[in-house]
C-alpha positions in Angstrom: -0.5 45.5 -19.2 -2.4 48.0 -21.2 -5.3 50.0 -20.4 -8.0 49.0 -22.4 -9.2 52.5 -23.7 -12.7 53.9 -22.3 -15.8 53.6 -25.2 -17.0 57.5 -24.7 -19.3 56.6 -28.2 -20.9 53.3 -26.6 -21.8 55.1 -23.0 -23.2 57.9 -25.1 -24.9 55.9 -27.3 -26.5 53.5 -24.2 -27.8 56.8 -22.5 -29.2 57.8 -25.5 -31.2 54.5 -25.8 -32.2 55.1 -22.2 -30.5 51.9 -21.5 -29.3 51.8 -17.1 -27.7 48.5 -17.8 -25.8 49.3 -21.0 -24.7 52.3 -18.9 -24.3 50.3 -15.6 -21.6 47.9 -17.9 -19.6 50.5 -18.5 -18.9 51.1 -14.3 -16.5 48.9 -12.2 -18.7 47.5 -9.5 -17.1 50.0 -7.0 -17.2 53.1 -9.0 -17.1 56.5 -7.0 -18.5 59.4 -8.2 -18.3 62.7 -7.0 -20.4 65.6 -7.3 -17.6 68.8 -7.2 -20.6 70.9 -6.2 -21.5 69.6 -3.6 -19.0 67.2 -2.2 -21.6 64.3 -2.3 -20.3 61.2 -3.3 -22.1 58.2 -4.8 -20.1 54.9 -3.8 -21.0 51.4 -5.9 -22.8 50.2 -9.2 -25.9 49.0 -6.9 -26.2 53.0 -6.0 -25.6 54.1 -9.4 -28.6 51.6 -10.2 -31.2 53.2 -7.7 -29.9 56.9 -9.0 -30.2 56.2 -12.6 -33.6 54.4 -12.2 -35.1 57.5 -10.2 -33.5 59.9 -12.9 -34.8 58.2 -15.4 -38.5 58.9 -14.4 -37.4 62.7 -13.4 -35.9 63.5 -17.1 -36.5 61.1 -19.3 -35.1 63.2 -22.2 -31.6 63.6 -21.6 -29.1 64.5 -23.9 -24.9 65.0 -23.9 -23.0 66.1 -26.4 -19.3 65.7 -26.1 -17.7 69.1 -26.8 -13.9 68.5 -25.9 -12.3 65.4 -25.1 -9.3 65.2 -23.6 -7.6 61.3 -22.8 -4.6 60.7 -20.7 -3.3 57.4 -19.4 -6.6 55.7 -18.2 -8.0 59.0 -17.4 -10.5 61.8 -19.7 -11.8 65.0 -19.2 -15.3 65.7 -20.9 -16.7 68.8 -21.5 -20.3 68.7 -22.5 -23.3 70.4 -23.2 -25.9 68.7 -21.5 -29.9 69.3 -22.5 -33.0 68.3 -20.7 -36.7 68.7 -19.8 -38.6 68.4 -16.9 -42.1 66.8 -17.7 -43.5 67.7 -13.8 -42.0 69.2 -10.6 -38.9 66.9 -8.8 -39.1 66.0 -5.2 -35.9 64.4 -3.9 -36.3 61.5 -1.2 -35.6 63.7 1.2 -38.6 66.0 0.6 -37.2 69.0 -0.7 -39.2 69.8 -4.4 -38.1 71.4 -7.4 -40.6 73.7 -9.5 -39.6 72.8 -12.4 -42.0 70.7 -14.2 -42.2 71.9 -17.6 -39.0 73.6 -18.3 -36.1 72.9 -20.4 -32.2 72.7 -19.2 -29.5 74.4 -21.5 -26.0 73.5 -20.3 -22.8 72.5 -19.9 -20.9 70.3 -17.2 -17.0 69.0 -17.0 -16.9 64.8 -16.3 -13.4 64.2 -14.7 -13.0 60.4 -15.4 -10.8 57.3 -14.6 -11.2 54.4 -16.2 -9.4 50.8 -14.8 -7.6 48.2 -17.2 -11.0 47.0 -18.4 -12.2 49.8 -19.8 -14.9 50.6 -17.0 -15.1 53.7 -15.1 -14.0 53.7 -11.5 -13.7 57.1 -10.4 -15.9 60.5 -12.1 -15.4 63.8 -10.4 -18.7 66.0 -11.9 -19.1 69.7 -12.2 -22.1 71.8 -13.2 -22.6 75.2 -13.5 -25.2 75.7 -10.4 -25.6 78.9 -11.3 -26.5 78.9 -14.7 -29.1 75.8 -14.0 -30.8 77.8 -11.4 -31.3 80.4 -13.3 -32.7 78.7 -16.0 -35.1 76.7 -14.0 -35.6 79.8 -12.1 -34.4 78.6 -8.7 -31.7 79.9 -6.2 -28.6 77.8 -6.0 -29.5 76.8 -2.5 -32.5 75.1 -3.1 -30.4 72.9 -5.8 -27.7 72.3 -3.9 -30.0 71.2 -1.0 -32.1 68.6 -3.5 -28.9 67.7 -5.4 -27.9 66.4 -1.7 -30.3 64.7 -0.9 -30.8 62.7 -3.9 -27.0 61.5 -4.1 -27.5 60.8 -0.2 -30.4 58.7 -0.7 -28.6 56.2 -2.9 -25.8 56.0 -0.7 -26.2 52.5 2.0 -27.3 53.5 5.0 -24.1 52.4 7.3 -21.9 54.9 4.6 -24.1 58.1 5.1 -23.0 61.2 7.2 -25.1 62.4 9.8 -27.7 64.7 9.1 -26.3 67.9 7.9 -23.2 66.8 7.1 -21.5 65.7 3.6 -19.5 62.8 3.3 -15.6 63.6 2.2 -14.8 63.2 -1.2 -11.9 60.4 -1.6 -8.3 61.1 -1.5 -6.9 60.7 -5.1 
């Protein structure tokens, strides 16, 4: 059977519109995605829901541009520049806040992504360059990382999450 080929133009287009559910249809129900900074992982579309909903609110002008694409049996690699804007300070559900209300994010990020023979994506392995994000927000890469946790780990259910302090393993591919 062939693998019906991911629709990079419609995801794009559905973030664009602000649209979680035209998003959410793109995901198998038990998508995993992993954040390569931090080795937090996101498991399930119901997760994805509660993360995009919260994001939505914390930088509601988003924007990805596709630089390079690269597609190979069921699988892509995106590089893209990513641009945003903060319209107050973020606080994650764990507490920790972000100064950043007001400023503007310049970027790029790499998207690792495998899709299944529908189409949908199961699996994205995501990497940001921290460094250049803190400096342009004007925050050390610590107090990122530490919000960046938190915020994946609130999404994740409650019998999946580590202990305190600790980061759930990304999966073996």
């Amino acid at each position: 059977m062939a693998t019906k080929s991911f629709d990079l133009d419609g995801y794009l287009d559905a973030i664009r519109r602000k649209d979680i559910e035209g998003v959410l249809n793109m995901y198998a129900d038990d998508v995993v995605i992993t954040d390569v900074n931090s080795d937090a992982e996101l498991r399930g579309k119901s997760a994805l829901r509660t993360l995009m909903t919260n994001m939505k609110s914390a930088l509601p002008d988003v924007d990805i541009d596709p630089v390079k694409v690269v597609r190979s049996n069921g699988s892509l690699a995106v590089l893209a520049h990513v641009r945003a804007s903060y319209p107050k300070d973020f606080t994650a559900p764990g507490g920790a806040t972000l100064a950043v209300g007001g400023k503007k994010l310049d970027t790029h990020a790499v998207f690792f992504v495998d899709v299944d023979d529908t189409g949908r994506i199961k699996h994205v392995h995501r990497f940001a360059d921290l460094a250049a994000v803190s400096k342009q927000l004007g925050l050390d890469v610590e107090q990122l990382e530490e919000v960046r946790k938190q915020v994946m780990a609130s999404v994740r259910p409650k019998a999946e999450r580590p202990p305190p302090g600790e980061v759930m393993p990304p999966p073996a591919i």
